[in-house]
N, C-alpha and C positions, 0 to 999 in steps of 0.2 A: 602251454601245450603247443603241438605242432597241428599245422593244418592237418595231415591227415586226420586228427581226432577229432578237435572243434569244430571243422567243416565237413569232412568226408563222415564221419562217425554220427556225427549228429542228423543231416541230412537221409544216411540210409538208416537211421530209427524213427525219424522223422514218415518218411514213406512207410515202414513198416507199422508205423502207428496207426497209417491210412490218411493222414493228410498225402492232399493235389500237391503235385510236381513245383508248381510255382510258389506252395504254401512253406515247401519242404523247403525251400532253397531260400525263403528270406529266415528260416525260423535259424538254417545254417552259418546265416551269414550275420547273425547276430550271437550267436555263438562265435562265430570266428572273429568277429571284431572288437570285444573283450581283448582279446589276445594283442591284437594290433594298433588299435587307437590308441595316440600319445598328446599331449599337448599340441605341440605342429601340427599334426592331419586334423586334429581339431580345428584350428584356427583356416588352414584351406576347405575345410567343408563348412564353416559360419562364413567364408566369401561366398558361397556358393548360394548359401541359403542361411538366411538369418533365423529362423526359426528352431535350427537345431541347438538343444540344449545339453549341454554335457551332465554326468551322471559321474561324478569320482567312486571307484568301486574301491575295494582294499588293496590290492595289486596295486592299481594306478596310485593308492594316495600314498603309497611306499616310496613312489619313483618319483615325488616331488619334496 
């Protein structure tokens, strides 16, 4: 899906649910990063921070 939906879509139903500004915008960005996380941005955000563990969804285990 396109950012307008995962990100923009999910964020104003997010508010309109009544979740805070800041609640709306991480629940958005986890919605939009399904979409976007690959392998590689994987591997640059375990530099970052060891602690992240990746989650193979059905999408992503097509693309491997």
């Amino acid at each position: 899906m396109e950012i307008d939906c995962h990100y923009y879509g999910t964020y104003c139903m997010a508010l309109a649910a009544g979740f805070e500004y800041n609640d709306a915008r991480i629940i958005a960005w986890a919605a939009q990063t399904v979409d976007e996380l690959n392998y590689e941005k994987l591997r640059e955000l375990r530099k970052k921070d060891k602690d992240i563990r990746p989650v193979i969804t059905v999408e992503k285990l097509l693309e491997t």
